[in-house]
N, CA, C and O atoms as a MOPAC input file, in Angstrom:
PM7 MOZYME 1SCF
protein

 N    -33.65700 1   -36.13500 1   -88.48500 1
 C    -34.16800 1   -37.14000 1   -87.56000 1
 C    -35.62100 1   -37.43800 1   -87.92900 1
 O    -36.27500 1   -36.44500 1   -88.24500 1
 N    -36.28200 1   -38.67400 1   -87.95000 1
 C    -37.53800 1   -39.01100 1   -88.18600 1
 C    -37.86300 1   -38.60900 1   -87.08200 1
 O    -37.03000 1   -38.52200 1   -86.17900 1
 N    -39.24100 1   -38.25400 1   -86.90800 1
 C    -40.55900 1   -38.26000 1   -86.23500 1
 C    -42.11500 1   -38.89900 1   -86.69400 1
 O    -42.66800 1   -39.11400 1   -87.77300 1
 N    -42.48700 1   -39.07300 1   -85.24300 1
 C    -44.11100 1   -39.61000 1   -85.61400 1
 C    -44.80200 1   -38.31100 1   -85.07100 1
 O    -44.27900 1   -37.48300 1   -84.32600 1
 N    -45.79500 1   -38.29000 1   -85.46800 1
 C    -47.11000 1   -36.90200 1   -85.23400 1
 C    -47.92000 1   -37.82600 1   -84.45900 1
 O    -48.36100 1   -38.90100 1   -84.86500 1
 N    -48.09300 1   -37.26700 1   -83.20600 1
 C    -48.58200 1   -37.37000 1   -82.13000 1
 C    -49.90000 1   -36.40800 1   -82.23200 1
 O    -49.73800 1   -35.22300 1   -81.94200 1
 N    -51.36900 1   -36.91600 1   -82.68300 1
 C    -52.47100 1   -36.45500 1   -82.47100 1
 C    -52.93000 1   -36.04200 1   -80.91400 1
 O    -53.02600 1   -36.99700 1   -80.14300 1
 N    -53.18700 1   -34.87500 1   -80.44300 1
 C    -53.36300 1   -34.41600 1   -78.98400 1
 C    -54.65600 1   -33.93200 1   -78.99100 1
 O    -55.01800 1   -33.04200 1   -79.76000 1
 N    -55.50700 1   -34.56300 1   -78.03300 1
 C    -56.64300 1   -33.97900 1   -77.63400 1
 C    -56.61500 1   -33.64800 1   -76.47900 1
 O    -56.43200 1   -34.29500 1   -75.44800 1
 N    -56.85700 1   -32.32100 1   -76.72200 1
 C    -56.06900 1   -31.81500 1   -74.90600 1
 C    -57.31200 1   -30.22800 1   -74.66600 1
 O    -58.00200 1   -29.47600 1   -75.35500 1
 N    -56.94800 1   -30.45800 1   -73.24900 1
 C    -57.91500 1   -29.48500 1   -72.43400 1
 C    -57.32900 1   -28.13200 1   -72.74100 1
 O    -56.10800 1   -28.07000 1   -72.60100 1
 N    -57.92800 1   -27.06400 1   -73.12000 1
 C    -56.47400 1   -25.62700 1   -73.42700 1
 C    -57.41800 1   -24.85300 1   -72.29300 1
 O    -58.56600 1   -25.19700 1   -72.01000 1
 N    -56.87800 1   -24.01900 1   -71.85300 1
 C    -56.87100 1   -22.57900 1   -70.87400 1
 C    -58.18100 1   -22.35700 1   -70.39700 1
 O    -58.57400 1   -22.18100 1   -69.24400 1
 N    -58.85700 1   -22.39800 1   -71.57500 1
 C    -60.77500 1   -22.11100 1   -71.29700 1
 C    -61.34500 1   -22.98700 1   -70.94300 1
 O    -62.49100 1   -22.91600 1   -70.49700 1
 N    -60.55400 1   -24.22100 1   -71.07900 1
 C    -61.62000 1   -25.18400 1   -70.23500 1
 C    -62.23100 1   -26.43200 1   -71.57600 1
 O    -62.78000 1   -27.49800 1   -71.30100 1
 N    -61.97500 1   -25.97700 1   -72.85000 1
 C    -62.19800 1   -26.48300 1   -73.81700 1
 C    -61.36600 1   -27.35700 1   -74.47900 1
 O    -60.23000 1   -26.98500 1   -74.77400 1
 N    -61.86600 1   -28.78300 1   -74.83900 1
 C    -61.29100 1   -29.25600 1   -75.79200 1
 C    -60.66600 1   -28.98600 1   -77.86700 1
 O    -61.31200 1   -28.75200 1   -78.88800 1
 N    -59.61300 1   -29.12800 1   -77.67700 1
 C    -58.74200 1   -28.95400 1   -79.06900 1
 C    -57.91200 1   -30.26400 1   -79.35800 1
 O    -57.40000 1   -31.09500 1   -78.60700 1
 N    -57.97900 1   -30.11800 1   -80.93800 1
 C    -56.71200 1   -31.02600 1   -81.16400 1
 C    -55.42100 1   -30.08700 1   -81.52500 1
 O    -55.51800 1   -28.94800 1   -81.98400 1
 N    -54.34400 1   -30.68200 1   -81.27300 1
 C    -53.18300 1   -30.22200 1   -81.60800 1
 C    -51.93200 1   -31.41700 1   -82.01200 1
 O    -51.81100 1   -32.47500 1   -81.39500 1
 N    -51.11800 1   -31.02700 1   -83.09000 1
 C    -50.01000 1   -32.01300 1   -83.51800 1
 C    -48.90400 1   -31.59300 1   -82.43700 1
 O    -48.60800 1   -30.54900 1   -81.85600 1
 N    -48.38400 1   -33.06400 1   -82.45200 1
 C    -47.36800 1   -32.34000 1   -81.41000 1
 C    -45.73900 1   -34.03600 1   -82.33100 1
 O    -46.11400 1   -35.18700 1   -82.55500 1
 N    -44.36100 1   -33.59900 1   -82.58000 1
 C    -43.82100 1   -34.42000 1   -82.86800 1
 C    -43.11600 1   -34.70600 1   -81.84400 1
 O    -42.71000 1   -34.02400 1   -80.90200 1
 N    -42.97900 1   -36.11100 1   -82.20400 1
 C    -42.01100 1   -37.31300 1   -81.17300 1
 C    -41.05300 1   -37.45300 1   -81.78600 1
 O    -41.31700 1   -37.68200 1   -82.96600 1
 N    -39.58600 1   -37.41800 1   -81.47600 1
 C    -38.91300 1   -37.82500 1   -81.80700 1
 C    -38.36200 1   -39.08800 1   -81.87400 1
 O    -38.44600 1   -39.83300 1   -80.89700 1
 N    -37.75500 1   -39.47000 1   -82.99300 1
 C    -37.45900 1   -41.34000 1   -82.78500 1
 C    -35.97500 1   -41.10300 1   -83.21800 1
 O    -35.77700 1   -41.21300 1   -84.42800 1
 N    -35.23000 1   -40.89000 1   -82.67400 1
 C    -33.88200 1   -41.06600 1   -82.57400 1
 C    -32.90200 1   -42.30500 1   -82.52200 1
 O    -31.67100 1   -42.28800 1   -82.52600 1
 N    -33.84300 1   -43.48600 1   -82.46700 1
 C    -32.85800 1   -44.39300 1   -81.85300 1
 C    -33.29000 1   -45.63900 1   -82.82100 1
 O    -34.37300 1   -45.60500 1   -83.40500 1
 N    -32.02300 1   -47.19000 1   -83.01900 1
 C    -32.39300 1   -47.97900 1   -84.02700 1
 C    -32.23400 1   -47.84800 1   -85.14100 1
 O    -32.06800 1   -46.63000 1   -85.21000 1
 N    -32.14000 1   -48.29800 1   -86.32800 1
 C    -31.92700 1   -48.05600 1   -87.55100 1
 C    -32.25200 1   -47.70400 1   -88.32100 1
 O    -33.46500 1   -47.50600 1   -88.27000 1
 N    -31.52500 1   -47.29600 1   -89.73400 1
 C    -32.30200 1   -46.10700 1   -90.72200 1
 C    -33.69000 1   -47.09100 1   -91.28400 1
 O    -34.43400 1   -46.41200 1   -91.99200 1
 N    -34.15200 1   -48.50700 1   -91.10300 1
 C    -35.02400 1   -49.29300 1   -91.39400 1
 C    -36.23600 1   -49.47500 1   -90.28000 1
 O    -37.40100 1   -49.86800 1   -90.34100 1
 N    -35.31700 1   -48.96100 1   -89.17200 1
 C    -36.48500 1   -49.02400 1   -88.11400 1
 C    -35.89200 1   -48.48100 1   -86.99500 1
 O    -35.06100 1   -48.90700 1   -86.19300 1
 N    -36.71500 1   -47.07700 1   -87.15900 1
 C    -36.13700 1   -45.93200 1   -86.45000 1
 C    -36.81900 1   -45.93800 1   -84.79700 1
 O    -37.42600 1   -47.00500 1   -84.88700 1
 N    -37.07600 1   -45.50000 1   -83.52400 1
 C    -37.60200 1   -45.90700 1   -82.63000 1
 C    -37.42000 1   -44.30700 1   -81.70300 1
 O    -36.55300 1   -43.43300 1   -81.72700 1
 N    -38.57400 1   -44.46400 1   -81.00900 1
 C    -38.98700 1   -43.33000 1   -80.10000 1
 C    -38.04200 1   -43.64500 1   -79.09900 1
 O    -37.10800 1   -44.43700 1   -79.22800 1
 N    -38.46300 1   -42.67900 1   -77.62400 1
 C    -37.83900 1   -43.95800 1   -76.14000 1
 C    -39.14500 1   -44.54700 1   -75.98600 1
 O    -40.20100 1   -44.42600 1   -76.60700 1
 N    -38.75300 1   -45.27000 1   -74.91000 1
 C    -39.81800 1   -46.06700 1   -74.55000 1
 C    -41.32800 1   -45.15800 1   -73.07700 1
 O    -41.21300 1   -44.98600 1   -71.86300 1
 N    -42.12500 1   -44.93800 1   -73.72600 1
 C    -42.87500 1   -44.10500 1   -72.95700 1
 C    -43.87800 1   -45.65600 1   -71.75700 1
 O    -44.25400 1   -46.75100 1   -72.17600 1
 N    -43.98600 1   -45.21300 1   -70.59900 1
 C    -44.87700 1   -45.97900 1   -69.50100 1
 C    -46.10300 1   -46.02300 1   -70.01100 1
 O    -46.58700 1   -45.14300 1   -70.72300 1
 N    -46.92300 1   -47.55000 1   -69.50000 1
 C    -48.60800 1   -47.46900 1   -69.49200 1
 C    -48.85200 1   -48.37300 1   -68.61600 1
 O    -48.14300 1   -49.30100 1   -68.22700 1
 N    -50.21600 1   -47.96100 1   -68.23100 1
 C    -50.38900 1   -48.69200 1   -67.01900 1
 C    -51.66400 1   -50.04300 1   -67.60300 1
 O    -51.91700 1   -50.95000 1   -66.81000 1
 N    -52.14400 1   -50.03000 1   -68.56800 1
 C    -53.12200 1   -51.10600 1   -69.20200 1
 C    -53.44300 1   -50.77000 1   -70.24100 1
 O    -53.06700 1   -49.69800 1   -70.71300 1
 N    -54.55600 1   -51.95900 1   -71.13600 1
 C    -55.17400 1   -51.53600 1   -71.83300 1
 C    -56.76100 1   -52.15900 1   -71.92300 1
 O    -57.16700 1   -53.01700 1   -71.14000 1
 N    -57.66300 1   -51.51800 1   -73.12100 1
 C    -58.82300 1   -51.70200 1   -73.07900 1
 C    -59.64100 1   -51.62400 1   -73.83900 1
 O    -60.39700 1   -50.65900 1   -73.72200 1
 N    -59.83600 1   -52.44100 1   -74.78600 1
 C    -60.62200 1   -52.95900 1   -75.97000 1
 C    -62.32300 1   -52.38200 1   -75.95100 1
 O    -63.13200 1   -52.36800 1   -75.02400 1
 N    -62.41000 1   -52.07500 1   -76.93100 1
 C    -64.19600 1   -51.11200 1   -76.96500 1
 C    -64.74600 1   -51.75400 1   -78.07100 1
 O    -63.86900 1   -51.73900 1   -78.93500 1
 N    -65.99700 1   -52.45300 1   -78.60200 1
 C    -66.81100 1   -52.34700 1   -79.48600 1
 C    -67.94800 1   -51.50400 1   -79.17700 1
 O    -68.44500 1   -51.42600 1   -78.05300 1
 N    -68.42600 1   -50.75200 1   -80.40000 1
 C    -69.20600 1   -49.83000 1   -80.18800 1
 C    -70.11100 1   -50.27900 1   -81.42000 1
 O    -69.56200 1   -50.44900 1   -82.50900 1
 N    -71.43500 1   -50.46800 1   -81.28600 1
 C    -71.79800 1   -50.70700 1   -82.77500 1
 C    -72.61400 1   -49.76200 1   -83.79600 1
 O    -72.59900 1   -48.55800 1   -83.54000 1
 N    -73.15500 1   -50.09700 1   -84.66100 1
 C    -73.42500 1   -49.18500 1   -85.70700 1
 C    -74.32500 1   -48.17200 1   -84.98400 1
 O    -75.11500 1   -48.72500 1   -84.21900 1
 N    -74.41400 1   -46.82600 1   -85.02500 1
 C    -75.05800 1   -45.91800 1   -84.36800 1
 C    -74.78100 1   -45.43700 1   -83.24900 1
 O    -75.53600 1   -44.53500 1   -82.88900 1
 N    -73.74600 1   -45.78800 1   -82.37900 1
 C    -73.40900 1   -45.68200 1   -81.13000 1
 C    -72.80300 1   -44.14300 1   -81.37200 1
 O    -72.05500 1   -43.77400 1   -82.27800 1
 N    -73.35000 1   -43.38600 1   -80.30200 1
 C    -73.01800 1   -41.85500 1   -80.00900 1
 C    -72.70500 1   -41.48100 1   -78.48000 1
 O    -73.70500 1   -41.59800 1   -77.77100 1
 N    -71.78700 1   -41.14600 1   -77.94600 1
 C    -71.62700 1   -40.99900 1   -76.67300 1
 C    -71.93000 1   -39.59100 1   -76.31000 1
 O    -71.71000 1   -38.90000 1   -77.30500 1
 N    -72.43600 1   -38.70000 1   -75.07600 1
 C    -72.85900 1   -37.49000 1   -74.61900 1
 C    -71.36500 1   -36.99300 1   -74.28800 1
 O    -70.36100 1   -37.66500 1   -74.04900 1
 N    -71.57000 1   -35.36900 1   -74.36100 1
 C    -69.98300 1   -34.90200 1   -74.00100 1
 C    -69.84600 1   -35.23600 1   -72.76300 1
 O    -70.65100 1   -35.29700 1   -71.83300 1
 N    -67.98200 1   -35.58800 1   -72.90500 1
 C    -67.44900 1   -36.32300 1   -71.59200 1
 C    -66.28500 1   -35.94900 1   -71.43700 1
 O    -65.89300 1   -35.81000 1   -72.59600 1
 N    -65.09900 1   -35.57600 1   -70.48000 1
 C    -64.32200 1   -35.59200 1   -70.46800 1
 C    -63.48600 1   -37.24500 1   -70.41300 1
 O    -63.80100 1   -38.25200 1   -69.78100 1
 N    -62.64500 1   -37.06000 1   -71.09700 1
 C    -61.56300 1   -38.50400 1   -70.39000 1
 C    -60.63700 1   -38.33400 1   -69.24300 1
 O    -59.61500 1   -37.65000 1   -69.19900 1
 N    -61.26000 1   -39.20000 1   -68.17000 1
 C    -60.88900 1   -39.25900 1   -67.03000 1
 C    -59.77400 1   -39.19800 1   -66.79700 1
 O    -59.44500 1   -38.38900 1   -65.93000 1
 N    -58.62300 1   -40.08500 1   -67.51500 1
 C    -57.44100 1   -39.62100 1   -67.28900 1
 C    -56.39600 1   -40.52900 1   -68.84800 1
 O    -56.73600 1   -41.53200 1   -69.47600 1
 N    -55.38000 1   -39.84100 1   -68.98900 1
 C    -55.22800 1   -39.45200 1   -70.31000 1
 C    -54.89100 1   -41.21100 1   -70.94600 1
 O    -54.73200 1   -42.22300 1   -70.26400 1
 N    -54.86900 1   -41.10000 1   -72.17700 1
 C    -54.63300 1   -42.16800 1   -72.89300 1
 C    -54.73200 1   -42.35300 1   -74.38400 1
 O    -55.56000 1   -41.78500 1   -75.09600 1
 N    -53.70500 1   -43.30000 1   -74.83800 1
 C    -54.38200 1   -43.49200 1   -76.39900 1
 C    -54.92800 1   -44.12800 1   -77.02400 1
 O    -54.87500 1   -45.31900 1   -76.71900 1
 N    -55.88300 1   -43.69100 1   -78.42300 1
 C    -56.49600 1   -44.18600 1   -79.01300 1
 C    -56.70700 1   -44.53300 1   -80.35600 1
 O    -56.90100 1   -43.84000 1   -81.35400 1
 N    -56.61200 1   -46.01500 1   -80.14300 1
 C    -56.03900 1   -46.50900 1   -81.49500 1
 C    -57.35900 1   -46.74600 1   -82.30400 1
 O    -58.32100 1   -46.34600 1   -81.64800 1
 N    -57.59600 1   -47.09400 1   -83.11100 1
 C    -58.40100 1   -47.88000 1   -83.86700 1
 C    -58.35800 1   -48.79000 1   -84.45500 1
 O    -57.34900 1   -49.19200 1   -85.03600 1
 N    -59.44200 1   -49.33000 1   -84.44500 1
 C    -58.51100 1   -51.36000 1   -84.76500 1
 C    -59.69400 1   -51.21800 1   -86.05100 1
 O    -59.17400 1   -51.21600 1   -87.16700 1
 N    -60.95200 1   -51.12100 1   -86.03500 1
 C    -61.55400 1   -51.00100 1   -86.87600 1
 C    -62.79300 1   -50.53500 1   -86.97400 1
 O    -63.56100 1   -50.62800 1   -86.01700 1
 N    -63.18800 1   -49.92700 1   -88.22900 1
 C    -64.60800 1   -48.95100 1   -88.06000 1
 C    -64.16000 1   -47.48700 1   -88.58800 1
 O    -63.34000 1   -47.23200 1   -89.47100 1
 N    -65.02100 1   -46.49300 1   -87.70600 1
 C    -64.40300 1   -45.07600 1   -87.86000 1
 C    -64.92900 1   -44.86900 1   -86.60700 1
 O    -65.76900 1   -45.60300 1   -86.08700 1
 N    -64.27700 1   -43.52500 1   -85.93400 1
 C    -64.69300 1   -43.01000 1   -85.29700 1
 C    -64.62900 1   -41.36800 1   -85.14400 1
 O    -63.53500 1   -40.83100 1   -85.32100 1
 N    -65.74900 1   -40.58200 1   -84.82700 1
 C    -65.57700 1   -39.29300 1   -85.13500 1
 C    -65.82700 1   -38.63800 1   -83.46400 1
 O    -66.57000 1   -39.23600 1   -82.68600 1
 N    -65.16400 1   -37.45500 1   -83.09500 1
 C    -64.67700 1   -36.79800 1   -82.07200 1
 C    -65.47300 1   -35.40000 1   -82.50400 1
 O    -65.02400 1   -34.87400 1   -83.52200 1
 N    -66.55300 1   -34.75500 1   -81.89000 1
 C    -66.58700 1   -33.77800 1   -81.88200 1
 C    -66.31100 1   -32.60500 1   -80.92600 1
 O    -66.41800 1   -32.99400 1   -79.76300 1
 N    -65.96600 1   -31.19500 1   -81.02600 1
 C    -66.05800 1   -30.35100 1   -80.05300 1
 C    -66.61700 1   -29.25400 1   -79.59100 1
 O    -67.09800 1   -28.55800 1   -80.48500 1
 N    -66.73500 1   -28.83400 1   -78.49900 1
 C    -67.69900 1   -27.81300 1   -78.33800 1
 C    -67.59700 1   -26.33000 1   -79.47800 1
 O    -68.38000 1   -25.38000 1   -79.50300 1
 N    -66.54000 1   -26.51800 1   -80.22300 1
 C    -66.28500 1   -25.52400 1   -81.40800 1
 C    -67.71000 1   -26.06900 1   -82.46600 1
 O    -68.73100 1   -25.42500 1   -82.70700 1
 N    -67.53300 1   -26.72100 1   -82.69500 1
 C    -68.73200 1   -27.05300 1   -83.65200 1
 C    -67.41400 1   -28.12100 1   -84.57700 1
 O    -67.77200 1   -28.84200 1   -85.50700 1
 N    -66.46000 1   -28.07300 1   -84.29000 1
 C    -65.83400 1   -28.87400 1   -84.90100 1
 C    -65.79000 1   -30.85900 1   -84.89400 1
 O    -66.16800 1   -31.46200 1   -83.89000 1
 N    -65.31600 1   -31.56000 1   -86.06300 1
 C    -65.33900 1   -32.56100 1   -85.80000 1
 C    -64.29900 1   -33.37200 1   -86.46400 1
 O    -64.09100 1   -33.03900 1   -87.63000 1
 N    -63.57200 1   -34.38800 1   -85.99600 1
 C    -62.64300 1   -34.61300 1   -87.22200 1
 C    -63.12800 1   -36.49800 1   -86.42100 1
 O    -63.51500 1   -36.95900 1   -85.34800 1
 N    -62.75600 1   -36.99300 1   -87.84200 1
 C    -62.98900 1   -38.15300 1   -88.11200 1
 C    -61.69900 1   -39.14700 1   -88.39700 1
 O    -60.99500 1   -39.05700 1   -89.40300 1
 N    -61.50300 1   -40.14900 1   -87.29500 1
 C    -60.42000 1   -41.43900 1   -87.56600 1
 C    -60.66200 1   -42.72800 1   -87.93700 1
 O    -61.71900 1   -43.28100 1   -87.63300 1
 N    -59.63100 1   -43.37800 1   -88.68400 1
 C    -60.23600 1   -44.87200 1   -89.47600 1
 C    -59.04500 1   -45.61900 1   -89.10800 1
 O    -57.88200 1   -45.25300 1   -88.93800 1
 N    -59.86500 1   -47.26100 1   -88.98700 1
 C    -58.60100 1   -47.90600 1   -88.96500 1
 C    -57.20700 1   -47.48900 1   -89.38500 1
 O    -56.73800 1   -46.96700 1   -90.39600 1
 N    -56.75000 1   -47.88700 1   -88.30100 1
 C    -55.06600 1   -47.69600 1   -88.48100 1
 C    -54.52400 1   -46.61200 1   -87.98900 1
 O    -53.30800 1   -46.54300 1   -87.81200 1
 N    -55.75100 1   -45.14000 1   -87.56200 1
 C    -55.05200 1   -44.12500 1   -87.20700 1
 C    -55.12800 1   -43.98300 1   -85.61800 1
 O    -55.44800 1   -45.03600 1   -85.06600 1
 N    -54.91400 1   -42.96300 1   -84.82000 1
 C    -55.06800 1   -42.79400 1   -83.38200 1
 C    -55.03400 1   -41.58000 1   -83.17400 1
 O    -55.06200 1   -40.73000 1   -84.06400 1
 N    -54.95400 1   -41.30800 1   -81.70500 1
 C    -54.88200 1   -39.80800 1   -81.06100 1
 C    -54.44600 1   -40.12800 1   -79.57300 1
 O    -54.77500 1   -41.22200 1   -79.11600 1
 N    -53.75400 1   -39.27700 1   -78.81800 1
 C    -53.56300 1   -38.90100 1   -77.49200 1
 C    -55.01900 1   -37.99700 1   -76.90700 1
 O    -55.33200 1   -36.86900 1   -77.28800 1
 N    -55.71200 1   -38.77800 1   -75.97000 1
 C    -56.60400 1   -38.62800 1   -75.63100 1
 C    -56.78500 1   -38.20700 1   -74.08900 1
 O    -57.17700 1   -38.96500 1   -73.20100 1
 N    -56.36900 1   -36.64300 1   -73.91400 1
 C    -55.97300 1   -36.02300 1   -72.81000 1
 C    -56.98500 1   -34.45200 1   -72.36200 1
 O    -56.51900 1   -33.46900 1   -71.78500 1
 N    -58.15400 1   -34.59300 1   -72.74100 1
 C    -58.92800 1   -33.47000 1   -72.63200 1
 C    -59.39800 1   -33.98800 1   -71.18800 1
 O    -60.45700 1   -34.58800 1   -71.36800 1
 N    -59.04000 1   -34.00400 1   -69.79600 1
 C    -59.43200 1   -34.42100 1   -68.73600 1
 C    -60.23000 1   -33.20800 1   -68.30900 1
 O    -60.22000 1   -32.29700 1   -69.13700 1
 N    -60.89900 1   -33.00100 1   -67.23400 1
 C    -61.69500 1   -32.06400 1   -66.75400 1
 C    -60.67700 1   -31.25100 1   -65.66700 1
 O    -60.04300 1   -31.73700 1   -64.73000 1
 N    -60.76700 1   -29.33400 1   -66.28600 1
 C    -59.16500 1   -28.68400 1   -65.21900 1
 C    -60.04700 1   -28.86100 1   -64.02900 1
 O    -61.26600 1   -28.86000 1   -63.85900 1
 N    -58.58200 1   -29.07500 1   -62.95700 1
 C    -58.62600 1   -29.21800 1   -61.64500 1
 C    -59.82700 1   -28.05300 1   -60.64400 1
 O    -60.06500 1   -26.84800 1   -60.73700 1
 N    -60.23300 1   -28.90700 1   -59.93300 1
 C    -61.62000 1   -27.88700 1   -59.09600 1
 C    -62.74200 1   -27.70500 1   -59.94400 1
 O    -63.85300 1   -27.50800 1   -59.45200 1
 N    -62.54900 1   -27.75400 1   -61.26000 1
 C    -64.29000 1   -27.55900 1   -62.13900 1
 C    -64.86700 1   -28.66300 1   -62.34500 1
 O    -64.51000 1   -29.84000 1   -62.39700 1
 N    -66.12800 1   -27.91900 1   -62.49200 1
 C    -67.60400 1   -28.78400 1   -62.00300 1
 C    -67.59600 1   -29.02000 1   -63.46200 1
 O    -67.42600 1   -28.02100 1   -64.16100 1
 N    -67.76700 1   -30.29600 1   -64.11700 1
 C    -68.31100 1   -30.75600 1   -65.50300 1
 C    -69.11700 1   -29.83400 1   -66.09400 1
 O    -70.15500 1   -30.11200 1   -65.49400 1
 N    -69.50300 1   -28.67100 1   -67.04800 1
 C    -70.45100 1   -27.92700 1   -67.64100 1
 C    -70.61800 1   -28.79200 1   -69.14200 1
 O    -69.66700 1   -28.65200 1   -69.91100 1
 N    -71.50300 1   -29.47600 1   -69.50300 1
 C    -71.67500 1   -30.08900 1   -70.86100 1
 C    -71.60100 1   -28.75400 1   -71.92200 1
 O    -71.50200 1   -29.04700 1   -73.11400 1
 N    -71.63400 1   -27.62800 1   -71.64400 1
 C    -71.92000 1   -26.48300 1   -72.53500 1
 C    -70.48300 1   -26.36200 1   -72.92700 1
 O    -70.23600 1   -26.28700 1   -74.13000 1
 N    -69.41700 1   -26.33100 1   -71.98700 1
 C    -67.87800 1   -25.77000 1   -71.85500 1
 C    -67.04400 1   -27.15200 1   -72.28300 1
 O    -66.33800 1   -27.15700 1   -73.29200 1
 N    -67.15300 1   -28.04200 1   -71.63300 1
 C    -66.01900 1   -28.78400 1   -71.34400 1
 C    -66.13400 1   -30.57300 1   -72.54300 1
 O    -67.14200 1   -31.18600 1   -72.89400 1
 N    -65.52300 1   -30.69300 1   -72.66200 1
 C    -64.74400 1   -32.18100 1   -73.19900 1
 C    -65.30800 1   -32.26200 1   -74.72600 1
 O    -65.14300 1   -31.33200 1   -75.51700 1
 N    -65.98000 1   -33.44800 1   -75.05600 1
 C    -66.14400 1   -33.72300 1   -76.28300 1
 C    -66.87500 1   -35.09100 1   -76.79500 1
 O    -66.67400 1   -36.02400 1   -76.01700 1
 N    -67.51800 1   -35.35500 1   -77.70000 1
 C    -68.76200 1   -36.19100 1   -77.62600 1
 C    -67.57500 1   -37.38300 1   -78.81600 1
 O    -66.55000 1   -36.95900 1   -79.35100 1
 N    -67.96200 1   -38.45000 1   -78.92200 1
 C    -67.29200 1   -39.49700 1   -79.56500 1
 C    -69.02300 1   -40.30400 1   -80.36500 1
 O    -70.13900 1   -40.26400 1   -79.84700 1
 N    -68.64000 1   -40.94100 1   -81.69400 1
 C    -69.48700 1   -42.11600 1   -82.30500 1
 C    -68.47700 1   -42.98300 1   -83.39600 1
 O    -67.29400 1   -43.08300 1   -83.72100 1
 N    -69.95100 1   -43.58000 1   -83.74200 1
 C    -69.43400 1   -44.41100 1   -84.62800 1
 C    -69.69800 1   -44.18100 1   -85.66200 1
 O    -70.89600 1   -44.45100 1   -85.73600 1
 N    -69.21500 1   -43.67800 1   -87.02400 1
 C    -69.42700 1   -43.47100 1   -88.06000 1
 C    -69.51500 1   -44.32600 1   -89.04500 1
 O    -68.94100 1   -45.36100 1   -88.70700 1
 N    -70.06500 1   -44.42100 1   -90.36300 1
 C    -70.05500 1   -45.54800 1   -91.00600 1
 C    -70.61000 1   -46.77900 1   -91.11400 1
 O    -71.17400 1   -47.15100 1   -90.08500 1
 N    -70.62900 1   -47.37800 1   -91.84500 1
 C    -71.74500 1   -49.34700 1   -91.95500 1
 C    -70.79600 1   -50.21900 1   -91.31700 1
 O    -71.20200 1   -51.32000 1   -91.68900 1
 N    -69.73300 1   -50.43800 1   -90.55200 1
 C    -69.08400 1   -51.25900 1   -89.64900 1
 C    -69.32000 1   -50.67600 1   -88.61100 1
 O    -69.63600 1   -49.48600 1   -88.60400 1
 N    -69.17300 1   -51.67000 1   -87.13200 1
 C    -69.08200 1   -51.43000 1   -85.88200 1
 C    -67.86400 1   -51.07500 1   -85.82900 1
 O    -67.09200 1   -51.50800 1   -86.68400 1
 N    -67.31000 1   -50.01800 1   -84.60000 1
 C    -66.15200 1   -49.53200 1   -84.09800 1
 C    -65.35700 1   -50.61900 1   -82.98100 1
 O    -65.79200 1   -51.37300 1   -82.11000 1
 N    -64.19700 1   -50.34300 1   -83.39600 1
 C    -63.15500 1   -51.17100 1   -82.27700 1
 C    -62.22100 1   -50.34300 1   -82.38800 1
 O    -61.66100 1   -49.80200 1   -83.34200 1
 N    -62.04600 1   -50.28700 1   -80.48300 1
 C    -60.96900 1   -49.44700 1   -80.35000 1
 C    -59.97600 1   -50.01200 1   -79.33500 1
 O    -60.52100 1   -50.77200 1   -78.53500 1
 N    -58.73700 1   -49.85200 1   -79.16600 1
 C    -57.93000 1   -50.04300 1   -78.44100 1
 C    -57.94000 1   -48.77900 1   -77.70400 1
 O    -58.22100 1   -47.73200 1   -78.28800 1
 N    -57.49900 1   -48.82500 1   -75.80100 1
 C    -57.44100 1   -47.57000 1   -75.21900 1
 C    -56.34400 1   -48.11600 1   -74.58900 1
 O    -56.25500 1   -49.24800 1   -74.11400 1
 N    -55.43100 1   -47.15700 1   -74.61700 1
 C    -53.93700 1   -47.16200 1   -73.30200 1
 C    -53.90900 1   -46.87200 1   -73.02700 1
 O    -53.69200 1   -45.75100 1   -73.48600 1
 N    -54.03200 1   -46.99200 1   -71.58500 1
 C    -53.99700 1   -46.20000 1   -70.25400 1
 C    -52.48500 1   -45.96800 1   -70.19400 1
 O    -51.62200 1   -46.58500 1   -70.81800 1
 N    -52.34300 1   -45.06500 1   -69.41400 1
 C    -51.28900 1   -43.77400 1   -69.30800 1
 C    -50.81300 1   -43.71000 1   -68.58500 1
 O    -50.01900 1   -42.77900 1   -68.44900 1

């Protein structure tokens, strides 16, 4: 059976943001154009960000994905880690803040920019 890799940025146990792969199955449609089910969204929401743009750590309020239409954009985390996306790629963007905790910028979510000599454009789907 084909699958797509589902990029996850998600909140884990400590309170910290991680990425993790997670596969979708596409079961359905033809061996030319194979198809997931059909998953719900409630909108969407177009971002330019321009050259230099750096955002402070944040959680995302509530989950969604993120496409890239064009530019780069890089995701860092309170690991010291950072991974970097370019046109055409995305992520599930689900590191929300756990239930009852107070925002700590030291602990929790993850900082976003714009990398590179183009401005960023992003598509966001709300969830």
């Amino acid at each position: 059976m084909t699958t797509f890799n589902k990029i996850v940025l998600f909140t884990d146990h400590d309170g910290r943001a991680k990425f993790r792969d997670e596969l979708v199955a596409m079961p359905a449609g033809t061996p030319q154009s194979m198809l997931s089910a059909e998953f719900p969204a409630t909108g969407y929401q177009l971002r330019h960000s321009p050259v230099g743009f750096k955002s402070q750590w944040h959680c995302t309020p509530k989950p969604q994905w993120v496409f890239i239409l064009s530019g780069q954009m890089q995701i860092g985390l309170q690991d010291g880690s950072a991974r970097i996306f370019a046109a055409g790629e995305h992520f599930f963007s689900a590191d929300t803040l756990p239930e009852d905790a107070i925002f700590d910028a030291a602990v929790h979510g993850h900082w976003s920019q714009q990398v590179g000599e183009n401005p960023l454009v992003t598509l966001f789907l709300k969830v």
